[in-house]
C-alpha positions in Angstrom: 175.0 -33.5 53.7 172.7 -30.4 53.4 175.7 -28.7 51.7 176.1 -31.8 48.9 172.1 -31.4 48.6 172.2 -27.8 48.0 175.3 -28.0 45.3 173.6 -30.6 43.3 170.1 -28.5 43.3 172.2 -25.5 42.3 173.9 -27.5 39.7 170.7 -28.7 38.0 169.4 -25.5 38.3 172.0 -23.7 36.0 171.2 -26.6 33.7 167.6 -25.6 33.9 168.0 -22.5 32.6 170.1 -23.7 29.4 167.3 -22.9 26.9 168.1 -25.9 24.0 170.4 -29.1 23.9 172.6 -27.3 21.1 172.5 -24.0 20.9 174.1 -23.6 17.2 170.2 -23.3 16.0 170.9 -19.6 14.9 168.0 -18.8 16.9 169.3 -16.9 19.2 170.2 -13.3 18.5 174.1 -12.7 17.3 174.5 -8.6 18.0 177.0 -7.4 20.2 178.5 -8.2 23.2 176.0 -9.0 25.5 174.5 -11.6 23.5 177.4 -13.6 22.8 178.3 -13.0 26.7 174.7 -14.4 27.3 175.6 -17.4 24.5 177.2 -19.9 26.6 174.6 -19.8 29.1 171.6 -20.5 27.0 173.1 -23.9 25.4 173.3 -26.7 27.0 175.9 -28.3 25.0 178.2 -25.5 25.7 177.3 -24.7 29.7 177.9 -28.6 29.9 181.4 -28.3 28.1 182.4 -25.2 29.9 181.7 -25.6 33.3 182.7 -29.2 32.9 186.2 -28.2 31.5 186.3 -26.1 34.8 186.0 -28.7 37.1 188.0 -31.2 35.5 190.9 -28.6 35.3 190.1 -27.8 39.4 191.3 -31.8 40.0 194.9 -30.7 37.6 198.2 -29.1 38.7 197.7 -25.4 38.8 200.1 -25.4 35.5 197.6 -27.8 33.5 194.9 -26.0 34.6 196.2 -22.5 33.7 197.1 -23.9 30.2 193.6 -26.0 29.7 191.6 -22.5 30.3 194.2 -20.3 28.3 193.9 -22.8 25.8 190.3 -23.4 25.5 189.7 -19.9 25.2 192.4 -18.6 22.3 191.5 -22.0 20.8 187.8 -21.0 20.4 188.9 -17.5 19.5 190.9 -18.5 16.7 187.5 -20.5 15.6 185.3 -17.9 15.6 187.5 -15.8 13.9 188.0 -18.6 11.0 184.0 -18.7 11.1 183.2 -15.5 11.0 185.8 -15.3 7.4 183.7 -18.2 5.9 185.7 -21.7 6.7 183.4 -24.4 7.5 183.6 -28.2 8.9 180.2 -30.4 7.8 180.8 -32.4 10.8 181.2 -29.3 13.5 178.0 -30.6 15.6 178.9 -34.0 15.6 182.4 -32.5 17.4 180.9 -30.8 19.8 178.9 -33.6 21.0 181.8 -35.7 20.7 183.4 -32.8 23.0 180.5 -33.4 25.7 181.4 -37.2 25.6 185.4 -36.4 26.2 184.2 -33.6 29.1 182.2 -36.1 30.7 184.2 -39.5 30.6 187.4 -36.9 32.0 185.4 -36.2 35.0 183.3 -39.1 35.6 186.7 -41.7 35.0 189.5 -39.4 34.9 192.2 -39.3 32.0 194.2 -42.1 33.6 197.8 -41.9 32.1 196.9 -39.9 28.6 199.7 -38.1 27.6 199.5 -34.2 28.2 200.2 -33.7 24.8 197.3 -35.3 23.8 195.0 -33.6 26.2 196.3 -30.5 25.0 195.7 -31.4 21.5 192.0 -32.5 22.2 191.2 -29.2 24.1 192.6 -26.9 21.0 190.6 -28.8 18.3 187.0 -28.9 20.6 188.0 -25.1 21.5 188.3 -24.5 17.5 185.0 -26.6 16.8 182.6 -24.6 19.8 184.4 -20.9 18.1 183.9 -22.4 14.3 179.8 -23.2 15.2 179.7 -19.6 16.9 181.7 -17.8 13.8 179.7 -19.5 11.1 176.6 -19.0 13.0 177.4 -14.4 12.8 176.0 -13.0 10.1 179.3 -10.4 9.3 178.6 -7.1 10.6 180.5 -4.0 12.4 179.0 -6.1 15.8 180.7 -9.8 15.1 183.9 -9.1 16.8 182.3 -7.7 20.3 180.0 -10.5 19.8 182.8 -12.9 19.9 184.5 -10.9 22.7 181.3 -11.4 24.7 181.5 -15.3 23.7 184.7 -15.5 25.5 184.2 -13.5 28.9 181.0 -15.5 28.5 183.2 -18.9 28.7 185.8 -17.7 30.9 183.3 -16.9 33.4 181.8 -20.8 33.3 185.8 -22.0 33.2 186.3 -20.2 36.4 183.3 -21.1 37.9 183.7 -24.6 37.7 187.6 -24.4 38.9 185.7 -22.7 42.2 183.0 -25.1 42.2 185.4 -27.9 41.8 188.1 -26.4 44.0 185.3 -26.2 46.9 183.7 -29.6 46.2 187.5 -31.1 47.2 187.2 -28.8 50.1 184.3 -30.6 51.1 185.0 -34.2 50.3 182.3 -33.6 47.6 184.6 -34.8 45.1 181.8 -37.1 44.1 179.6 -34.9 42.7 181.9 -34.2 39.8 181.8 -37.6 38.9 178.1 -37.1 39.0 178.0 -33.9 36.5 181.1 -36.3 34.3 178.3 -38.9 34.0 175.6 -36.3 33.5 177.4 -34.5 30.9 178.7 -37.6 29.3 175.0 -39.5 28.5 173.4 -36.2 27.4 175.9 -35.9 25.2 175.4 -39.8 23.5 172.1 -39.1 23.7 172.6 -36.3 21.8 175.1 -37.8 19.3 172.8 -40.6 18.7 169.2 -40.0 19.3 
């Protein structure tokens, strides 16, 4: 029980540390590599989305899971890159909260029967819609592209934490909790999207 205690203190403590509820403000500083490494961790939209992405892929067959990360990743690559060269969506914000919802009903009821395909499908366009918020948000300089290499490594590193942190929760009949972060994840984001 101490172990379940501890887990859910160190999971609201990573929370606690995400410095806003969207971090597409353009407040925070866009040069080089270590900032967009820091990125991920000072939002809490996207250290939601990115750890939760981890732990839902953790409960997937080790194929899934491979192809969710890989995915996620060259998806939001391939968004950055397409805002960083000037395309825009009007409605980007409103799909990453919508991505926050998705995250969290995943893990809190599970995707039931959905086909992969479509799974697939939703991860590459919420992938494309964190990179396009990132992208738009550079102003272009020699420094965008290590910015958006540090974005990534940034991401990967929440991906993988969460397979581990889900991947040990299982271990330790703690599946639970992951439902718990799915609900979590899941109201902050409709509270986001509609307050």
């Amino acid at each position: 029980m101490n172990r379940i205690k501890l887990q859910c203190l160190s999971l609201a403590g990573l929370a606690a540390f995400s410095q806003a509820s969207s971090a597409h403000t353009g407040l925070l500083p866009t040069e080089g590599f270590s900032d967009g490494f820091q990125h991920p961790f000072l939002g809490l939209d996207h250290f939601l989305v990115m750890l939760g992405l981890g732990l839902w892929a953790s409960s997937q067959p080790r194929l899934l899971a491979k192809q969710t990360i890989g995915l996620f990743l060259s998806g939001m690559a391939a968004g950055a890159l397409l805002g960083l060269a000037g395309f825009s969506f009007a409605h980007v914000e409103t799909a990453i909260l919508v991505s926050l919802l998705s995250v969290g009903i995943a893990l809190g009821f599970g995707t039931g029967k959905l086909p992969k395909t479509l799974i697939l499908l939703s991860i590459a366009v919420f992938a494309a819609m964190h990179g396009l918020a990132h992208g738009s948000e550079m102003p272009t300089a020699a420094s965008a592209y290590s910015y958006i290499a540090g974005i990534i490594s940034g991401t990967a590193v929440l991906h993988f934490s969460g397979l581990m942190l889900g991947l040990l929760a299982r271990r330790a009949n703690a599946a639970g909790l992951l439902r718990v972060y799915g609900t979590l994840t899941g109201l902050t984001g409709a509270w986001l999207l509609f307050a």
